[in-house]
N, CA, C and O atoms as a MOPAC input file, in Angstrom:
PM7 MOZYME 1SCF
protein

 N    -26.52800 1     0.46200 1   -56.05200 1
 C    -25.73600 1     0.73100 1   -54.86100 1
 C    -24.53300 1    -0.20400 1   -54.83900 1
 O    -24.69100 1    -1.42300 1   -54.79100 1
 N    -23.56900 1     0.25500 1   -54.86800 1
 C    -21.94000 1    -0.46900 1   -54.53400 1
 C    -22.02300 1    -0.85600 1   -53.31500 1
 O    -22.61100 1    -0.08000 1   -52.56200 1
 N    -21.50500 1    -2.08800 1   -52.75200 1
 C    -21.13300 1    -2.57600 1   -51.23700 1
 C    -19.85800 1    -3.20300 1   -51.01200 1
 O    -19.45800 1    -3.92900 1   -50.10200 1
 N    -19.03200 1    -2.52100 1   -52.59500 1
 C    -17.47500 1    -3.52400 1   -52.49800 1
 C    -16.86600 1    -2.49300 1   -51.70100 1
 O    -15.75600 1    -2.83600 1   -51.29500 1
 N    -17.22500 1    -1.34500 1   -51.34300 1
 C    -16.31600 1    -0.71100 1   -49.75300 1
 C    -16.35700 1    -1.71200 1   -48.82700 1
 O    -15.44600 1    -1.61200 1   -48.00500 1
 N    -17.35900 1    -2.99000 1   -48.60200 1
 C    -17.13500 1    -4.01200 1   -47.58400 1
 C    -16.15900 1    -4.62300 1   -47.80600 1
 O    -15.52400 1    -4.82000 1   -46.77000 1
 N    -15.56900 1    -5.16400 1   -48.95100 1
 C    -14.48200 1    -5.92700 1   -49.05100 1
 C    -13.44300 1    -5.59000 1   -48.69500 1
 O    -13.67300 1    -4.43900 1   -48.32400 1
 N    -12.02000 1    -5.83900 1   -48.46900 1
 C    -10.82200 1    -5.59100 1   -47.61200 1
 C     -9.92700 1    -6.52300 1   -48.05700 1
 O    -10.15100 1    -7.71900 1   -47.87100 1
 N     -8.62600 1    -6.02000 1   -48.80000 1
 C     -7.67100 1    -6.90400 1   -48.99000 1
 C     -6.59200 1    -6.45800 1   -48.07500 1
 O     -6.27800 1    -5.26800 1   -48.04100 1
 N     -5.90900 1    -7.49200 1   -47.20800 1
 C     -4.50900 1    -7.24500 1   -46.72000 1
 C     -3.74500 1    -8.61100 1   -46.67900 1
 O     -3.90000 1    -9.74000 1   -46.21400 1
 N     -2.89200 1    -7.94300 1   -47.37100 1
 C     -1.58700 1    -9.00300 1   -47.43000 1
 C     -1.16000 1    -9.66100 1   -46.12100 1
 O     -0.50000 1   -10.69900 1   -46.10200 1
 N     -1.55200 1    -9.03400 1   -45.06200 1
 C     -1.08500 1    -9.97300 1   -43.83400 1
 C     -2.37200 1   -10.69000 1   -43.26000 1
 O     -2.28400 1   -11.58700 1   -42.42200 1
 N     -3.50100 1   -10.26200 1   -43.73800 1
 C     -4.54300 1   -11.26900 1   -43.72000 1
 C     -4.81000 1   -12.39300 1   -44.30200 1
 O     -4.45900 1   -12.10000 1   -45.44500 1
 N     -5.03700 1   -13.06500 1   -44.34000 1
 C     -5.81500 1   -14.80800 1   -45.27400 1
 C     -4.91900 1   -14.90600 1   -46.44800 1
 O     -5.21500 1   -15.38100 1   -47.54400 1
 N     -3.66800 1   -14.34700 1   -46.04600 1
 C     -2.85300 1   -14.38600 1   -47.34300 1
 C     -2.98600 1   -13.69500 1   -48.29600 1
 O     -2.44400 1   -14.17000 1   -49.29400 1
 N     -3.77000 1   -12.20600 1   -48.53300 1
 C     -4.25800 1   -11.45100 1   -49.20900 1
 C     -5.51900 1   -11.66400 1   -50.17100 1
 O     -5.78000 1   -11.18200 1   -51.27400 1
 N     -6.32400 1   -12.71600 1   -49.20800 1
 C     -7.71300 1   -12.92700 1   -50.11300 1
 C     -8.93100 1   -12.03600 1   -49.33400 1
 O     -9.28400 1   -11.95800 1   -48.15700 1
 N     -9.42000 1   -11.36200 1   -50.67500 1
 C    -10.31900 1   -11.01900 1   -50.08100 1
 C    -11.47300 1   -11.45800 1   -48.96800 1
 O    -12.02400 1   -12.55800 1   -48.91600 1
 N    -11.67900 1   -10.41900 1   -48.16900 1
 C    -12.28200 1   -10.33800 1   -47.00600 1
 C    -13.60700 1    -9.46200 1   -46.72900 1
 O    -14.17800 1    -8.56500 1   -47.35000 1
 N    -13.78200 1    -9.98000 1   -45.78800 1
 C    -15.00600 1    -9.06000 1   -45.08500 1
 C    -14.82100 1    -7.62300 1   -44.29200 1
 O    -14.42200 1    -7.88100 1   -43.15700 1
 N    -14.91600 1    -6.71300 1   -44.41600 1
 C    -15.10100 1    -5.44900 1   -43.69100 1
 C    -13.58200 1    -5.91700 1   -42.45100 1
 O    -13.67400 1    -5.65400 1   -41.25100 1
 N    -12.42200 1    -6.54900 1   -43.00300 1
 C    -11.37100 1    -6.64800 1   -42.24800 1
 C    -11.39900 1    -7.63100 1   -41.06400 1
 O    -10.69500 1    -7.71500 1   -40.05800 1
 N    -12.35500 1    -8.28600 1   -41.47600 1
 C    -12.40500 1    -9.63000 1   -40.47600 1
 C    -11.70100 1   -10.66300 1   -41.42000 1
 O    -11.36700 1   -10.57600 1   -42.60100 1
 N    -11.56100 1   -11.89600 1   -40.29300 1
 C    -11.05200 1   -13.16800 1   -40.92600 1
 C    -12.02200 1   -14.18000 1   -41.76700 1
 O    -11.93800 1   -15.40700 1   -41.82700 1
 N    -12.84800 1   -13.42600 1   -42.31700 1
 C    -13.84200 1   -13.88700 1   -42.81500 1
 C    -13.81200 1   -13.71800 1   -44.37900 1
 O    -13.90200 1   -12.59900 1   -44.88500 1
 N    -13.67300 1   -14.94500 1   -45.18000 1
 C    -13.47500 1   -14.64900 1   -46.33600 1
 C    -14.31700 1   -14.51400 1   -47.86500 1
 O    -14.82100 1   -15.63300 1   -47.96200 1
 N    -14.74300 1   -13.70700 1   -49.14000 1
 C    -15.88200 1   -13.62900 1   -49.56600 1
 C    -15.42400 1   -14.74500 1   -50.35100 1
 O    -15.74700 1   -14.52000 1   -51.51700 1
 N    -14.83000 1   -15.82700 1   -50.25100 1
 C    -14.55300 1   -17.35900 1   -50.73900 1
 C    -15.55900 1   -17.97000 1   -49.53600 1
 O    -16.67200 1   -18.41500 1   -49.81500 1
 N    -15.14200 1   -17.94200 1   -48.44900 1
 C    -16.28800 1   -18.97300 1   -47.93900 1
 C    -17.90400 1   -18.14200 1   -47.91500 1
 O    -18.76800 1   -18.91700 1   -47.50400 1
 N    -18.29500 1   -17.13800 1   -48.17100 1
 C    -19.24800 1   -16.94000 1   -47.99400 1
 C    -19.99500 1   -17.20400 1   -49.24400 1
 O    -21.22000 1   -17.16300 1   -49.36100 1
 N    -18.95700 1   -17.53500 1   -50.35200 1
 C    -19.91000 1   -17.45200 1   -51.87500 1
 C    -20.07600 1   -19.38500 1   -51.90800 1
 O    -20.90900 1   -20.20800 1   -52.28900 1
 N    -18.99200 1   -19.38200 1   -51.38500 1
 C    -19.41000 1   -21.19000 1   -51.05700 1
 C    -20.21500 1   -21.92800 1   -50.53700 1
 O    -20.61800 1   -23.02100 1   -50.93500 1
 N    -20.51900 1   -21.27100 1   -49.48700 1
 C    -22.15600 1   -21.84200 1   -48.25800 1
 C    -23.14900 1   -21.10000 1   -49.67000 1
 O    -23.91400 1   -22.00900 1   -49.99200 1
 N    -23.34900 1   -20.20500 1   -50.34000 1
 C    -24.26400 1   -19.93500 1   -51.13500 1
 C    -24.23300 1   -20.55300 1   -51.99900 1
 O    -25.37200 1   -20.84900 1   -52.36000 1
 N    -23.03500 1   -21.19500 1   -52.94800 1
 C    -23.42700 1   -22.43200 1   -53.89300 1
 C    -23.91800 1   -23.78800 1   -53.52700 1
 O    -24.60100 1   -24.53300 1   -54.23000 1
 N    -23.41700 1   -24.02600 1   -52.17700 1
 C    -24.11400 1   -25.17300 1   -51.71600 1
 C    -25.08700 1   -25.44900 1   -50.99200 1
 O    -25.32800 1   -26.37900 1   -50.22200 1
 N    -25.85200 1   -24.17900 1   -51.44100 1
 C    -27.27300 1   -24.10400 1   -50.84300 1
 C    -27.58900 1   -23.07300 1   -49.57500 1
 O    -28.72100 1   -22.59100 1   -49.57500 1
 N    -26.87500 1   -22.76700 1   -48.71400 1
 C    -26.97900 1   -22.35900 1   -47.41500 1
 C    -27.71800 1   -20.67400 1   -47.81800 1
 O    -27.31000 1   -19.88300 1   -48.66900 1
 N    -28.79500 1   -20.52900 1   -46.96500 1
 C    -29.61300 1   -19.36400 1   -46.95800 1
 C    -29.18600 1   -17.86900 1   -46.35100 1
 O    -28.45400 1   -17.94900 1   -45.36400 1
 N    -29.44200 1   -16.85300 1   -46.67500 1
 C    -28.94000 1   -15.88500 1   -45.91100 1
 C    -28.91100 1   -16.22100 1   -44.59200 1
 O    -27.92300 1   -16.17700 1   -43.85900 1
 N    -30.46600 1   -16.69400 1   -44.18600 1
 C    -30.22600 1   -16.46300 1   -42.69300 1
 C    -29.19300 1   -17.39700 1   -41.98900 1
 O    -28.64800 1   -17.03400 1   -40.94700 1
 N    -28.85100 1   -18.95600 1   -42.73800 1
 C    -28.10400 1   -19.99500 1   -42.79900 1
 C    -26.77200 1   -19.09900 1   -42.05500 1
 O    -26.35900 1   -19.07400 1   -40.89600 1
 N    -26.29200 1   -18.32500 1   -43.43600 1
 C    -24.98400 1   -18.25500 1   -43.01000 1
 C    -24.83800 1   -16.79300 1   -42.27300 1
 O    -23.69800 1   -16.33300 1   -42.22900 1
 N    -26.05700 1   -15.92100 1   -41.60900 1
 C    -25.92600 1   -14.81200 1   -40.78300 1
 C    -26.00200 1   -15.46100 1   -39.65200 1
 O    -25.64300 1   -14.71700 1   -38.73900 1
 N    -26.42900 1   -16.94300 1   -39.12700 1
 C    -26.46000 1   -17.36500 1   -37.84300 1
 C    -25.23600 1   -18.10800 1   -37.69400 1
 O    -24.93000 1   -18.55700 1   -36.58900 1
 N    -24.38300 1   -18.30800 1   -38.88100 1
 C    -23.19900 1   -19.01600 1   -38.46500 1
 C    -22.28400 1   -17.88900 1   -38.26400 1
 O    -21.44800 1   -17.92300 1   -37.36000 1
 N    -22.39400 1   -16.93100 1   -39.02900 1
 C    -21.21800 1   -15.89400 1   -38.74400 1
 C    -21.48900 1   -14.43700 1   -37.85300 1
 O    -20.94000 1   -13.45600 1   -38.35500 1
 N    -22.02900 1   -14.26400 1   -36.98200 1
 C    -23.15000 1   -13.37200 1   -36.27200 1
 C    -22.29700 1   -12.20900 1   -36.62400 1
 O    -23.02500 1   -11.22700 1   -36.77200 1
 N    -21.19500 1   -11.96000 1   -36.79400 1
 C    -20.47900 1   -10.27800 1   -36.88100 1
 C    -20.72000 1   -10.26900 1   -38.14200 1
 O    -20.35100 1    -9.14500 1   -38.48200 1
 N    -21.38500 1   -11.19400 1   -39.73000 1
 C    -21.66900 1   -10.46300 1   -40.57800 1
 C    -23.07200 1    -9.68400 1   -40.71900 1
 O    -23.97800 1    -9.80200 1   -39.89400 1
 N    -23.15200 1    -8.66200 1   -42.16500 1
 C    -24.56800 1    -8.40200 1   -42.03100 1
 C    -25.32400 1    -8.80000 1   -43.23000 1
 O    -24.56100 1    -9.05600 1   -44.16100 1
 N    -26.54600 1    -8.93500 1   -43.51000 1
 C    -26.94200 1    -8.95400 1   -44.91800 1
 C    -26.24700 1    -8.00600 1   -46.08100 1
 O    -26.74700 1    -8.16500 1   -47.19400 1
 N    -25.69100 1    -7.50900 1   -46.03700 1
 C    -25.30800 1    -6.32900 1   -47.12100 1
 C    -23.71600 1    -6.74800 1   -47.39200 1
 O    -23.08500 1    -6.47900 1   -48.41400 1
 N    -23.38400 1    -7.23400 1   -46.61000 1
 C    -21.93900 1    -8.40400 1   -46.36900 1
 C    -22.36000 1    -9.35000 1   -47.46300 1
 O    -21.67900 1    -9.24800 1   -48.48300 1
 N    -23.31500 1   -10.23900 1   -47.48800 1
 C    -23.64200 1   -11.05700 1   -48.18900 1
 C    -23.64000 1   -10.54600 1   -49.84300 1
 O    -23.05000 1   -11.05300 1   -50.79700 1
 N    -24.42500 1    -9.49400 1   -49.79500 1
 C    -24.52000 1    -8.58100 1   -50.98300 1
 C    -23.57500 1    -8.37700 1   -51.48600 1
 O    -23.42000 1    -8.87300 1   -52.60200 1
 N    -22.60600 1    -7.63400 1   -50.95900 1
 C    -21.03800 1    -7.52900 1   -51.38100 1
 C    -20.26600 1    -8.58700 1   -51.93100 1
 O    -19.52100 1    -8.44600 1   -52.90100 1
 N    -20.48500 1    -9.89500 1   -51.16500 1
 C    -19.44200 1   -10.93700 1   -51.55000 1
 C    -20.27400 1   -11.25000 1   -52.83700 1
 O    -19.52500 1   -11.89500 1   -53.57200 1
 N    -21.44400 1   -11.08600 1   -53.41200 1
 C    -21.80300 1   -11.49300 1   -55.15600 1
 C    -21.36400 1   -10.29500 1   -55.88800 1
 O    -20.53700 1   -10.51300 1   -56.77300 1
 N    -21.72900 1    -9.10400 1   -55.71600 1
 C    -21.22800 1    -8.33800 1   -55.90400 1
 C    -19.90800 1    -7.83700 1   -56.38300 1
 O    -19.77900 1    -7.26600 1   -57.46700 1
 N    -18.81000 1    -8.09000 1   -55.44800 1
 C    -17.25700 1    -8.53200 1   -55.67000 1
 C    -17.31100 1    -9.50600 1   -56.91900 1
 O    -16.96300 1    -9.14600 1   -58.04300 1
 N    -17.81200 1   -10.86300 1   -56.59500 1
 C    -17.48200 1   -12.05200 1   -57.65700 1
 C    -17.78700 1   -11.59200 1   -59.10600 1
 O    -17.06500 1   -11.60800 1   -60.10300 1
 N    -19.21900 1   -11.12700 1   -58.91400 1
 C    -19.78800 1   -10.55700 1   -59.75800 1
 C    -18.94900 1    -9.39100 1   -61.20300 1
 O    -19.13600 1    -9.38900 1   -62.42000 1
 N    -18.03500 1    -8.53900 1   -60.31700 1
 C    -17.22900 1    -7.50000 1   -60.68700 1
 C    -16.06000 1    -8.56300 1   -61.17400 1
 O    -15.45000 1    -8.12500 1   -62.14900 1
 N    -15.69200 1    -9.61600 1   -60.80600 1
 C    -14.20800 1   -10.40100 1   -60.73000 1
 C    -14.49500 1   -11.48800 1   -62.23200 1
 O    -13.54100 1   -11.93700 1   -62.86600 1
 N    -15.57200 1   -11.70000 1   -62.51300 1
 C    -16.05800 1   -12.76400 1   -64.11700 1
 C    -16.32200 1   -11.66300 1   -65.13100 1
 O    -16.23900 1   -11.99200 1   -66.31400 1
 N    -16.63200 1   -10.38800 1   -64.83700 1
 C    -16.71000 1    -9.17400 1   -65.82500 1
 C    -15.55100 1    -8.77500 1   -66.42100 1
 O    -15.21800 1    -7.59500 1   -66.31300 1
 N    -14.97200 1    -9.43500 1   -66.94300 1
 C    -13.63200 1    -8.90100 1   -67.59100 1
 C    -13.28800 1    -9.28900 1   -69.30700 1
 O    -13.27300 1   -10.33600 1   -69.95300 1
 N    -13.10500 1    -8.25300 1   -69.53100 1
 C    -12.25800 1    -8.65800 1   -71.27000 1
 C    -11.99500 1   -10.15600 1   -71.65600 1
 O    -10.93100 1   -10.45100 1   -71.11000 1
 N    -12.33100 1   -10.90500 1   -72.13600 1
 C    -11.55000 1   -12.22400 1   -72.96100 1
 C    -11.06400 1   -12.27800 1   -73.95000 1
 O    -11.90500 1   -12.08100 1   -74.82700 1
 N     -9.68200 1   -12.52300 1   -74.50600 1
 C     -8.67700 1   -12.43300 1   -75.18100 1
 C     -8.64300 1   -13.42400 1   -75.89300 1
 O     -8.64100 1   -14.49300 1   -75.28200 1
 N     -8.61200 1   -13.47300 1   -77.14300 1
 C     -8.64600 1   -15.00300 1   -77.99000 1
 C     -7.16900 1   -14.60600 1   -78.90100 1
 O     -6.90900 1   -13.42600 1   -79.13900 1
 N     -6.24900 1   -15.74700 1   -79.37300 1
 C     -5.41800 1   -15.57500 1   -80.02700 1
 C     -6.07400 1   -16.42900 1   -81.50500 1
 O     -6.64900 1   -17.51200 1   -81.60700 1
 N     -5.68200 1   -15.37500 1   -82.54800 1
 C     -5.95000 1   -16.16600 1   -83.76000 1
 C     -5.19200 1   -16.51500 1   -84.62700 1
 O     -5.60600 1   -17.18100 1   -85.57600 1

C-alpha cells in the first residue's frame, strides 16, 4: 500500500519541504523524533492532527528518496 498521497510539496510552504497532508508539519521532523527514539504514540501525542499512516508515509517517502541510481565516474 502507497501512503506518499500524504505527502504535499508547496513552494509557499516550509520553503518547499516536504510535508504532511498540507499541514506545517514536516516529514523532516517526523523522521527525526523517530531516529532519536520517540515512539509512534510519542510523536501522535505531540502532534494530535497527525495519524499513524502519516507516520507510515514519512518512512515511506524517505524510503523512496535513498532508492536511487548511483553514478560512479571511472
Amino acid at each position: 500500500m502507497s501512503y506518499l498521497n500524504r505527502i504535499t510539496v508547496d513552494l509557499e510552504q516550509c520553503s518547499g519541504r516536504p510535508c504532511i497532508r498540507g499541514m506545517r508539519i514536516r516529514v523532516k521532523d517526523v523522521l527525526e523524533m523517530l531516529a532519536g527514539g520517540a515512539s509512534e504514540t510519542q510523536i501522535l501525542e505531540d502532534f494530535p492532527d497527525l495519524e499513524a499512516a502519516d507516520i507510515r508515509a514519512c518512512l515511506q517517502y524517505a524510503s523512496a528518496q535513498v532508492n536511487h541510481t548511483v553514478l560512479q565516474a571511472v
